[in-house]
C-alpha positions, 0 to 999 in steps of 0.5 A: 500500500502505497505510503501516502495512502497509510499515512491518510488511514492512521492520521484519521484513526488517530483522531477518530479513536484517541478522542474516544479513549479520552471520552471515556474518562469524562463523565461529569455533564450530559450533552446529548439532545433529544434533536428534532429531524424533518423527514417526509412532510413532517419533522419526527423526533430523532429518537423515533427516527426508522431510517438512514438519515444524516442532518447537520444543523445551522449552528454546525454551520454558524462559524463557518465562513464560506460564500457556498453552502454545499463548501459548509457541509463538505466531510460532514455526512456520513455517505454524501460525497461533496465534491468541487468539479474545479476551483473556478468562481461559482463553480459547480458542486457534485453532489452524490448520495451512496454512490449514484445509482443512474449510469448515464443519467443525472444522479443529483439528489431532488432538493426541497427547500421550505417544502418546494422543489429546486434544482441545486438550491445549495447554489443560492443559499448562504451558510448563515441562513440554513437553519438544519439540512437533512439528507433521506438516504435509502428508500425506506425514506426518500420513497414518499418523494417518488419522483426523483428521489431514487438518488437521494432527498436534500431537506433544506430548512431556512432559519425564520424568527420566532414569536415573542422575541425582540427584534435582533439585527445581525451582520457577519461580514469578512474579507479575504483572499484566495492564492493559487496552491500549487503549480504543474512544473515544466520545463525552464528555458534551458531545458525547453531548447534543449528538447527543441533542439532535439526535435529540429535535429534529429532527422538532420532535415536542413529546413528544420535546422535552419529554423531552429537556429533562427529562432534560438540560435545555434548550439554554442549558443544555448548557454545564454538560456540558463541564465535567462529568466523564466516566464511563470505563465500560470503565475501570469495567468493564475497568480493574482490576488484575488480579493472576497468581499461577502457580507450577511444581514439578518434581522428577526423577531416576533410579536405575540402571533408572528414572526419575521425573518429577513436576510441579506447576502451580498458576494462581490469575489475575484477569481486567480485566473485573469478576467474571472469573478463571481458576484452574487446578491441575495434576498430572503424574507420569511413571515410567520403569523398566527391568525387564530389558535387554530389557523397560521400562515406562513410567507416566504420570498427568496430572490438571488442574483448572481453572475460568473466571469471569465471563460474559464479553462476549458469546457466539456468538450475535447482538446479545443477547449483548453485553454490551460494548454497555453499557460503550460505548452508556451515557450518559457520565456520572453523575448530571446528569440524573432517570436515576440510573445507580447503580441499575437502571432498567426504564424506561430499560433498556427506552427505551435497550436498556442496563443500567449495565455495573457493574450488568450484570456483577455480576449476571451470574455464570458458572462454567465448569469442567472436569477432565481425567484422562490415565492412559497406559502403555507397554510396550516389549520388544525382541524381538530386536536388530533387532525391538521390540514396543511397546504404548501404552494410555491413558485420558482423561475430560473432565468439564464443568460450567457454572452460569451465573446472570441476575439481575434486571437481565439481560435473559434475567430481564426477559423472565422476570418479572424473576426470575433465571434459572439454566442448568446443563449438565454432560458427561462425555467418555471416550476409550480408546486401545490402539496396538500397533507392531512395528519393525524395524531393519537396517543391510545395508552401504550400506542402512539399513531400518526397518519399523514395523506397527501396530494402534490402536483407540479408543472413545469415550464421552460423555454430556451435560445441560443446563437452564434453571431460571426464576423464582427469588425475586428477593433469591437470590444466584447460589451460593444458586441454584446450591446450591438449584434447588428455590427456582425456583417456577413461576407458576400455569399455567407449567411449567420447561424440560425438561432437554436430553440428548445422547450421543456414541459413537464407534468407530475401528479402524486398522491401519497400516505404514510403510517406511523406506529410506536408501541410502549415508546420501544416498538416503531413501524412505518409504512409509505407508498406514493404513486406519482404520475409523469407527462414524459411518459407516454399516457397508459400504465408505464407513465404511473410509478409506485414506490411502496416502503416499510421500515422498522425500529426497536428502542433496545435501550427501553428493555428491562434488561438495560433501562437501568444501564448507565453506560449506554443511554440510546440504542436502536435497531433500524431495518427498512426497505423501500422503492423510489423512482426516476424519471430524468429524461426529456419530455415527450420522446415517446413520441415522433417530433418535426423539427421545419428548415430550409436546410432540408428543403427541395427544389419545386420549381424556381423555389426551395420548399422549406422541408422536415426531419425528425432528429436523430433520437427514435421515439420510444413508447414503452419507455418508463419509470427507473426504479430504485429498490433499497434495503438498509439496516442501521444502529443508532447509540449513545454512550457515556450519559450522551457524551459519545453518539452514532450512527452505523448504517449498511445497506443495499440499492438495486435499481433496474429498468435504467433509463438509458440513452442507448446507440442504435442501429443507425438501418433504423434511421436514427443514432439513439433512443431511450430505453429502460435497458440494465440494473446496477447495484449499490451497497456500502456500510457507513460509520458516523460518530460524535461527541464532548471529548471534554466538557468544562465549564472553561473548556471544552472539545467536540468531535464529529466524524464519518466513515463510508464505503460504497461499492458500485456494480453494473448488474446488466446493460441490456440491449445498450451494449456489444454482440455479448451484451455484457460491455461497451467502451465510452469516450471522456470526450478530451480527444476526438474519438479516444474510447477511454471508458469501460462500461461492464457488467461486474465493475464499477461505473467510472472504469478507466480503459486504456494500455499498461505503461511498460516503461521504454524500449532499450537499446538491448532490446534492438538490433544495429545496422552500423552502416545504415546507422539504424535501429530495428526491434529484436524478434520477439518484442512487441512494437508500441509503433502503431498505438504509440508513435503514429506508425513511426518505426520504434526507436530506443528510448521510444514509449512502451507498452504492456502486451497483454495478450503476450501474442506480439503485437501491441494493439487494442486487444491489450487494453485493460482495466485500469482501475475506477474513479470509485473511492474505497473509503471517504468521508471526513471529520471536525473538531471543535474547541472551545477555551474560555471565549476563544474558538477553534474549529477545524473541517477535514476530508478525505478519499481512500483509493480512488484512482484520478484519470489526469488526461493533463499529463497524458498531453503535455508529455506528448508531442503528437503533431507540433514543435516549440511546445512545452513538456512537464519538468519530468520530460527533462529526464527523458531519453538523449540523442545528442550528447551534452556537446550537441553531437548525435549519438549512434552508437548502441553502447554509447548510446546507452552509456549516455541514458544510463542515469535517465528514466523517461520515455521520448515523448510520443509522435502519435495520436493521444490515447490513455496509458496506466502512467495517466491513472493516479492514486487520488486519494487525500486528506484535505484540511478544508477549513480552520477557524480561530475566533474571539467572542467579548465576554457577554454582557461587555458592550451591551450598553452601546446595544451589542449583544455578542460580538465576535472576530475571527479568522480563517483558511480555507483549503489549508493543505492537502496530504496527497500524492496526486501530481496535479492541481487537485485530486477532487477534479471532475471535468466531464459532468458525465456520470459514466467519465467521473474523475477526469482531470482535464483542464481543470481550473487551479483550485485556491487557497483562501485566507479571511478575518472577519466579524460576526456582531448582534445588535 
């Protein structure tokens, strides 16, 4: 086992058990409270809790300063992995409860915020306005949410006042900023020609000499780039300073019958990467009122305002997109030779595949914006003492603007007459959703009963457009392009893009009911069943799923034979089994849609008749529900008078019928449809833990802790796969064409396919001409040529490659697994402490043996079709041709004399495909945030009206314990369940150093 990896596995145990050892001599407070948890459509006290759910409250989340909600609880869950897909501005958050259990569809968990339904609501909530999140993890409870609850339930709740409480006006505020962590070495400007050298040299082709002696000058010449200075371009790009400014407001209070809260946020931060930022604005007003004893109602309005700048790195998409490339392929210095980095190059753009990364990012401009308005009330009337009525209804509208701008320098302008180029897209979603329940509640001596019905429905409604607009004068600035389109004047004979168009419409209707049963407070049984009915399946028996739930409870703890045991304080037995389902697909392709253009019209007479087609996704009528059956048995306890508390929790999700994306044949006339095709399986155990270490009147240390493990299997793929119907390769989408993913049945989803790295050729293992000077490979050895060097002959020093197969050619048949971007173990931990009215908190996480695919590493040591690139550092032990007086070295045994103390591989001639030497171990821990505050003894400013004042500081991302090679082992670029851990031009994660103050007037 890898050193790192052991290392990670004893510190965590280290922290996880001597605190437990501690515990057990501190006996003198009780702390454990009776909590309150929401689960379904009503909060249950957590004693009386029959399923596997993990919460965390506002008050853990209170002196985390932190602009994004899902950063707050990352390492917090037990089974909840949260993760950054990169450390850009606004970047998105993964969120994946028990590993997933979709294939190719979105595995995003359904988010329920106040009682209404949104997506990816963590993005417009602030940490300081959370009052309790709780996550429903296995069917037994996510089942009563039916539709999309199969990948997990996130209950939001927002803090609102409370009823005769005085007015109280808070504001936390902290400014701070963030600093590139770390870098991806290369090669200096000595090492850089020296490799160039090299590459012009070798074939002893004249005009290659030529021009590299004009560009760098001759060998005796070279000296002059060891003292050169190097050009840092990820510094330049990457290295700013990049200023936070966040502030929150609250104010709340009650009278006798109401209560109101309202909260203000506003983020203005800077991004390190040259044009980025992100600016957000939020409002949030709840109002509580009681109009008699028997009848309240409930009002809340959110709006939040955000917008992200800069292009970024990359996109989803291949090796076009990456912009990364530049700031680590461009040469290494400036000046020094006839290519004048200060200012564009075509010529050299175009011999190189590069732009000056300063250059690049400052003409690319991009604008992402979006607004969210959630309008939501509620009414609750007690129909009786035992019978309530509630209805919830909400609003939610998404609005979403792009305006991204390529200047002349970009490559999307060059191919367009190096003119700029706009995109533009906005879209609009609306979401309406009514729930209406009726509860009943009855003690009966020894047995307690509570019913709840329910009826929800919910609509949705979108529409979007988008459009790409060419040849804009060259001197337009992006906001003069943006604000004018009509500048765009098309060359004679050329026509402007036609603008893209989409719709979406989305129909459900659910009913719903849920029994619970406590007897003698020791015996809980609950039942559920939901049946939700879908408009993106066709009408009839397959757009109705139902998903049925049971789950058991036995208080041990209540028995004779430990009531009277001091030692333990809770213990209980949960078993639960429920259905949940998923319908994340598009609506209405069971049915066949016309899509009218000019570009398919014909001729009829002297005119073009507009004509028709239908796209290239097959209808499917019969597709229907994907459904998820999980199992789970759990064991909550408590210990030592509730200073020691847990969790453990193992389980089993099988979810069939999958909705499927699946390839076709095309005799059909179509490239795809969707089908309910494959079964995948879920199962893992996790372990959660927590408790007062020590608890004085003057001190005090608190720990929280999680332990998961998942293991993800494909059960079945159905007709979505090869003649053997057991296995299909998929591409990451980096390289054109590059099938780098298994998907099979018996592994895991996120299964890396690509060759075994076998170091280099050597000179032993060819056979010398000495009057032809050349190099051929012995009987025997396998030649990498046609993978690894563009059908090139094999020379030594050249890349090797593993064959399998051992049948002496090395080709696609010794391909093999790779190993799986699923961790073995993950999950996290904090500690809290407390001297007098000082505070300490720290937030740790971490991921044991998951593998990280870093396709970076894979380009940038690979020459492929260009000169004048730059390498990684490593490249600078490759193999030598020329000795260290620049003379070409022929013969084998000085030849190898003079690679004797080198290790690395002649970089590829050849397309770029995945070998083992890509696929690292990701696992880490990190030190997500540690936090020093100081609160003034209370009671100490309450003259000038300050009820409690308190400074602080705090580092995000202090360091992580790692032994992956590139920017950050969490990296996920690909936004594809079945391509998880992909590493490619992925934007430098940072570290972020803040102060701040937290007052209450």
């Amino acid at each position: 086992m890898d050193k790192k990896v052991q290392s990670i596995k004893w510190l965590y145990l280290t922290v996880f058990l001597l605190p437990v050892l501690a515990m057990a001599q501190e006996k003198d407070k009780e702390t454990k409270l009776d909590d309150v948890v929401l689960v379904g459509y009503t909060k249950v006290s957590k004693k009386d809790v029959t399923n596997a759910v993990s919460s965390v409250k506002g008050e853990a989340l209170k002196d985390m300063p932190s602009t994004n909600a899902a950063e707050a609880i990352q390492g917090r869950l037990a089974g909840v992995q949260v993760s950054l897909s990169e450390g850009s501005p606004g970047a998105d958050v993964d969120i994946v409860v028990r590993g997933g259990n979709s294939i190719t569809q979105s595995n995003a968990p359904l988010y329920i915020v106040d009682g209404i339904q949104m997506d990816n609501a963590l993005s417009i909530l602030s940490p300081k306005e959370i009052e309790s999140i709780e996550v429903l993890k296995d069917a037994s409870s996510t089942s009563i949410f039916g539709s999309r609850g199969a990948n997990g339930v996130v209950l939001i709740t927002t803090k609102g006042g409370r009823k005769k409480a005085k007015t109280t006006i808070n504001y936390n505020g902290f400014v701070g900023v963030r600093k590139i962590q770390n870098k991806i070495d290369v090669l200096d400007p000595y090492q850089y020609v020296l490799y160039q050298y090299e590459q012009y040299y070798k074939n002893g082709l004249e005009a290659d000499i030529t021009t590299f002696n004009t560009r760098y000058g001759t060998f005796d010449q070279l000296g002059k780039y060891k003292s050169m200075k190097k050009t840092d371009w990820q510094d330049k790009v990457f290295g700013r300073e990049a200023f936070n400014f966040t502030h929150n407001v609250s104010i709340s209070g009650g009278s006798e019958n109401s209560a109101f809260a309202l909260t203000l946020n506003n983020v203005q931060e800077d991004g390190v990467m040259i044009g980025s930022a992100f600016k957000r604005s939020m409002a949030n007003f709840k109002y509580d009122y009681d109009v008699s004893k028997k009848l309240s109602i409930g009002l809340n309005a959110r709006y939040s305002r955000q917008m992200i700048y800069g292009a970024g790195t990359s996109a989803s998409g291949s090796q076009s997109t990456n912009r990364l490339r530049n700031a680590i392929r461009y040469q290494p210095f400036e000046g020094g030779s006839s290519v004048d980095v200060d200012e564009f190059d075509p010529l050299f753009a175009d011999q190189t595949n590069l732009v000056n990364p300063v250059l690049l990012a400052n003409d690319e401009v991009k604008e992402s914006g979006r607004n969210d308005l959630l309008l939501n009330a509620t009414i609750d009337y007690k129909i009786s003492k035992d019978f309530t009525f509630r209805s919830v209804i909400g609003y939610v509208q998404r609005d979403q603007i792009v305006n991204q701008f390529s200047g002349p320098v970009t490559t999307l302008a060059r191919q367009n007459n190096d003119q700029p180029v706009v995109f533009l897209s906005n879209s609009q979603s609306r979401r309406i959703t009514n729930t209406n329940t009726l509860n009943y509640r009855k003690t009966f001596g020894n047995h307690k009963l509570d019913l709840l019905a329910g009826q929800e429905t919910v609509r949705t409604d979108g529409e979007s457009m988008s459009i790409n607009i060419k040849w804009f004068p060259k001197s337009s600035s992006a906001q003069e392009a943006f604000a004018n389109v009509q500048l765009a004047s098309p060359p004679s004979g050329m026509v402007q893009d036609a603008p893209k168009t989409m719709g979406d419409i989305d129909r459900l209707a659910s009913f719903f009911g849920r029994a619970n049963y406590i007897y003698k407070n020791k015996y809980i049984a609950t039942v559920s069943m939901r049946a939700d009915g879908s408009s993106v399946f066709k009408p009839g028996s397959n757009q109705w799923g139902y998903f049925p739930a049971a789950s058991l409870a036995w208080k041990i703890k209540e028995e004779n034979f430990l009531k009277e045991n001091n030692s333990i304080n809770e213990l209980k037995l949960r078993l639960g089994f429920g259905k949940s389902g998923n319908n994340r697909i598009g609506a209405f392709l069971y049915d066949t849609f016309f899509t009218s253009s000019s570009d398919y019209g014909y001729a009829f007479g002297t005119s073009v008749t507009p004509g028709a087609t239908t796209g290239n996704i097959m209808a499917n009528p019969n597709v229907k529900w994907e459904t998820a059956s999980s199992y789970n048995a759990g064991l909550d306890f408590g210990l030592f008078k509730g200073r020691l508390y847990g969790t453990l929790d193992v389980y089993k999700t099988d979810t069939k019928d999958l909705l499927l994306l699946a390839k076709i044949p095309q005799t059909s006339g179509y490239e795809y449809q969707y089908q309910n095709s494959g079964s995948s399986e879920n199962k893992g155990i996790e372990l959660s833990m927590g408790g007062a270490i020590i608890n004085k009147e003057n001190f005090s240390w608190k720990i929280d802790a999680n332990i998961s493990s998942n293991r993800n299997t494909i059960k079945s793929l159905g007709n979505n796969a090869s003649a053997s119907a057991n296995y299909y390769y998929y591409p990451s989408g980096w390289q054109n064409n590059l099938f780098d993913f298994l998907v099979q049945v018996g592994k895991p989803v996120g299964t890396y396919w690509g060759y075994v790295t076998a170091g280099r050729y050597e000179v032993s293992e060819f056979n010398y001409d000495a009057a032809t000077q050349a190099y051929s490979l012995k009987a025997g050895v396998a030649s990498s040529a046609a993978v690894a060097n563009g059908a090139k002959p094999i020379q030594p020093g050249d890349l090797k490659l593993k064959d399998i197969n051992n049948d002496g050619v090395i080709d696609s048949k010794d391909m093999t697994d790779l190993g799986s971007a699923q961790p073995k173990f993950y999950g996290g931990f904090t500690q809290t402490f407390r001297y007098k009215n000082w505070d300490m908190s720290l937030l740790f996480n971490f991921s044991i043996g998951n593998k990280v695919y870093n396709a970076n590493k894979i380009e940038y040591s690979t020459q492929y079709l260009y000169k004048d690139n730059n390498m990684l550092a490593e490249v600078a032990d490759r193999w030598r041709w020329f000795d260290d007086a620049g003379i070409k070295v022929t013969d084998p045994t000085a030849l190898a004399a003079l690679n004797a103390n080198t290790t690395m591989w002649t970089p590829p001639a050849g397309a770029y495909f995945l070998h083992s030497y890509a696929i690292e171990d990701g696992s880490f821990l990190r030190l997500n945030n540690v936090t020093v505050g100081f609160s003034l003894p209370k009671g100490s400013l309450e003259a000038i009206g300050v009820k409690n004042l308190r400074l602080y500081a705090t580092v995000n991302n202090l360091f992580t314990i790692t032994g992956y090679s590139g920017f950050d082992p969490e990296a996920n670029t690909r936004r594809n369940p079945l391509t998880p851990g992909v590493d490619y031009s992925a934007y430098p994660r940072s570290r972020f150093i803040l102060s701040g103050i937290d007052i209450t007037f």
